[in-house]
C-alpha positions in Angstrom: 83.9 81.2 57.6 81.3 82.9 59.7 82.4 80.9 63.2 86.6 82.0 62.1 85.0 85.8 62.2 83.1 85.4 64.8 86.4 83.7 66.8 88.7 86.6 65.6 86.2 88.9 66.8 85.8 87.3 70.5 90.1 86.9 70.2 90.4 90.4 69.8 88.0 91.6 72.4 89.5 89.0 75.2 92.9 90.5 74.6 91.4 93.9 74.2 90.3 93.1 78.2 93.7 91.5 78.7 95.3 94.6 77.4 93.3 97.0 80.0 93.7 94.5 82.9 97.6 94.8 82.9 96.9 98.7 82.7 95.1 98.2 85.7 97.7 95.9 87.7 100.3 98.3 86.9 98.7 101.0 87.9 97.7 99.4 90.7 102.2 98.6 91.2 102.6 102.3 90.5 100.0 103.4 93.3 101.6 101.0 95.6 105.0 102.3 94.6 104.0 105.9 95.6 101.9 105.4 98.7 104.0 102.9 100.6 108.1 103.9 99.7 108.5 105.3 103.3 106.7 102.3 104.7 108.8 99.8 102.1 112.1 101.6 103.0 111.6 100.9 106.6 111.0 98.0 106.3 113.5 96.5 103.5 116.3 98.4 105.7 115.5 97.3 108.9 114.0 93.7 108.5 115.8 91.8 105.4 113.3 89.2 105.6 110.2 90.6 106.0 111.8 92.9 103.0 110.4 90.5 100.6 107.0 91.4 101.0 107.3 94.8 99.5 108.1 93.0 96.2 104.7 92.6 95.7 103.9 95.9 94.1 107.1 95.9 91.8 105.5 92.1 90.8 102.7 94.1 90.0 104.1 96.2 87.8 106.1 93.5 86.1 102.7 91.3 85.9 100.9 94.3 84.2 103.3 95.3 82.0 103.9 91.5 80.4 100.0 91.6 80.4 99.7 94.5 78.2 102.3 93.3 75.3 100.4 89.7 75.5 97.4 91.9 74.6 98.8 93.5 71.7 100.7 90.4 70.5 97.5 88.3 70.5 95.3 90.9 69.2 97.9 91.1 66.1 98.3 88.0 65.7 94.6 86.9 65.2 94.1 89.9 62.6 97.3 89.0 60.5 96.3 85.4 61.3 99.9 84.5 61.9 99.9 80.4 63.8 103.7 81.4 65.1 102.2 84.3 67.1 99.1 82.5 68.1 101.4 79.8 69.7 103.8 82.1 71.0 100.8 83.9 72.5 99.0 80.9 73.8 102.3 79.7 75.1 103.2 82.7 77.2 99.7 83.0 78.8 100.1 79.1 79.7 103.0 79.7 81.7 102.3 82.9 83.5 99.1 81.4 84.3 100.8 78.3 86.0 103.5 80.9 87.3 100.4 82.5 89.0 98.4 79.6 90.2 101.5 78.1 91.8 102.2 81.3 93.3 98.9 81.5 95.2 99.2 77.9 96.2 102.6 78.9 98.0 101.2 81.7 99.5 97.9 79.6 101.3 100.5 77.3 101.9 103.0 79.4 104.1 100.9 81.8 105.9 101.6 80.7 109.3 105.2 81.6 108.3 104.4 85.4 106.9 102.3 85.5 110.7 105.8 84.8 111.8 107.9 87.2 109.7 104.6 90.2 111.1 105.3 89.3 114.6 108.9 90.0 114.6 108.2 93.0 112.5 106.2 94.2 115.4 108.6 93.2 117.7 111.2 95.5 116.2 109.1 98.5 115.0 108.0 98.8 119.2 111.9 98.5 120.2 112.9 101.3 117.3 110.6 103.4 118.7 111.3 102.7 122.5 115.4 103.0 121.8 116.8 104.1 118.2 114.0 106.7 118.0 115.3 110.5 118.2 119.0 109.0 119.3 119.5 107.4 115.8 119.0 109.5 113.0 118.1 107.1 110.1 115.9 105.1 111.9 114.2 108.8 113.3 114.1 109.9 109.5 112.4 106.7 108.3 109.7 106.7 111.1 109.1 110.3 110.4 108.7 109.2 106.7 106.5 107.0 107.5 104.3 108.7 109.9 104.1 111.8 107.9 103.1 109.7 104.4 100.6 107.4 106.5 99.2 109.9 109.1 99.6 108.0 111.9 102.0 108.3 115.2 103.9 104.7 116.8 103.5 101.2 115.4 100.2 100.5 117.2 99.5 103.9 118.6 100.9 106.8 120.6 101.6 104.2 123.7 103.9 103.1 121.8 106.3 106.3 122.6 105.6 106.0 126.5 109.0 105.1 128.8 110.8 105.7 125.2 114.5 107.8 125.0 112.4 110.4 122.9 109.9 111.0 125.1 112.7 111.7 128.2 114.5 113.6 125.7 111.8 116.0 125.4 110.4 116.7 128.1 107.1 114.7 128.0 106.6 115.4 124.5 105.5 113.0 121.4 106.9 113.7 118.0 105.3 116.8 116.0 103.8 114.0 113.2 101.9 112.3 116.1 99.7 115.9 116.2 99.4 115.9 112.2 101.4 118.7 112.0 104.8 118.7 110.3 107.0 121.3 112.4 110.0 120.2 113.9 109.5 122.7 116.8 106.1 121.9 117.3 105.2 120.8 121.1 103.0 117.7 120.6 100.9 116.6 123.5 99.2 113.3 124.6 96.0 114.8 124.2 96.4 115.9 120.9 98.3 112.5 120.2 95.9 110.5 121.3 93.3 111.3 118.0 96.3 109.9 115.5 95.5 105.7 115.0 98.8 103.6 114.8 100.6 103.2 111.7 99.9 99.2 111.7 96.2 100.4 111.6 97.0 102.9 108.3 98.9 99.9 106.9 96.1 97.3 107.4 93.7 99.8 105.9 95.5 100.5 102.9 96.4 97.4 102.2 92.8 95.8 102.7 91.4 98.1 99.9 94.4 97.4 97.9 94.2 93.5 98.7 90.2 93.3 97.7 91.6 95.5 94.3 94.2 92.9 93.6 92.1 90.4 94.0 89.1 91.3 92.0 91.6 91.9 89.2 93.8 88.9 89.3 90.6 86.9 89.1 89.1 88.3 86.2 92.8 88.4 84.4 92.8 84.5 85.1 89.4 83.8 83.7 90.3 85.9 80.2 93.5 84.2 80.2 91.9 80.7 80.0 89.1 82.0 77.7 92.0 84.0 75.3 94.2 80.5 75.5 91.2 78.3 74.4 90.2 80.9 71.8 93.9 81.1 70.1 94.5 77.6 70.2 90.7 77.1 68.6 92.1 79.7 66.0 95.5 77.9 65.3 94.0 75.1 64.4 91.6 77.0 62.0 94.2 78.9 60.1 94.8 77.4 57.1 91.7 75.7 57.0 89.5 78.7 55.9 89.1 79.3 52.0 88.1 83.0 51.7 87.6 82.1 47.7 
């Protein structure tokens, strides 16, 4: 009787942490949402393949918000000590957890092609701004976007604007974002351009606190989700085999 407390106890306190770690991943999806949608639009527009990667923060927030309702379906279901909910619960966490594991495996697996997919990214984003920018106006709005949202000017750096149709255009001229100011009529020099790092730089940089984030909580979401599996199947077995006389 003592060790079927004791087990509710622990049940309720792993999906207690469950609950809060799919708070966290979504708020970590919502953060990603905000920070990168100029950066994500770019990129789904203008590179369909490479357009997959952005689904990473929408997983994210699909991940955390599955996490929180296994949280307060396990949680019930070991106070009202209900075995179809404990199954249900210990059957959901199974598969997301293989879903998960499988994913990661695909991911070590096919690196060398997402190296691939960021090359030709590159090889693009340096052509747009050699030729589409300031002569096409989607692709000048989206760049602006993003260079505006990330603080940064070009794909690697200001360079990238030298010999472009923009910089003709203007006289000698690099776009107004490029000086951190946000005026259309502003007269940005290279001098001034020069103190603005790349967008791939901003990118990187974001996304290797985000990554190291991600990480830290996927990790300790696995390890509660193997601990809250053993626990309810431990508990399913119990119920019913408790006398509370």
């Amino acid at each position: 009787m003592a060790l079927f407390a004791i087990l509710k106890i622990l049940m309720f306190l792993l999906n207690s942490i469950l609950f809060f770690g799919g708070l966290g991943l979504l708020a970590i999806g919502l953060c990603l949402n905000a920070e990168g949608s100029a950066f994500s639009d770019l990129i789904g527009v203008s590179v369909s393949p490479f357009s997959q990667l952005v689904l990473i923060r929408y997983l994210c927030i699909v991940i955390g918000s599955i996490l929180l309702f296994l949280g307060i379906l396990g949680c019930f279901g070991a106070v009202k000590e209900n075995k179809s909910l404990l199954l249900l619960f210990f059957i959901i966490i199974l598969i997301i957890f293989l879903v998960k594991l499988s994913s990661a495996i695909i991911i070590l697996v096919f690196s060398s092609f997402a190296n691939l997919l960021i090359t030709y990214f590159e090889t693009w984003a340096v052509k747009s701004l050699q030729e589409s920018y300031g002569v096409d106006k989607k692709v000048t709005e989206l760049w602006n976007g993003v260079m505006k949202e990330m603080s940064c000017c070009g794909f690697h750096n200001y360079t990238d604007f030298i010999g472009s149709k923009y910089l003709n255009q203007s006289g000698g001229y690099y776009p107004s974002y490029c000086c951190n100011r946000y005026y259309s009529f502003y007269h940005c020099l290279e001098t001034e351009a020069i103190r603005l790092q790349g967008c791939l730089q901003s990118l990187e940089y974001s996304l290797e606190n985000n990554r190291k984030l991600i990480r830290g909580v996927g990790l300790g979401i696995m390890v509660f989700e193997v601990a809250a599996m053993a626990v309810s199947m431990i508990l399913f077995f119990k119920i019913g085999d408790i006398s509370y006389e």
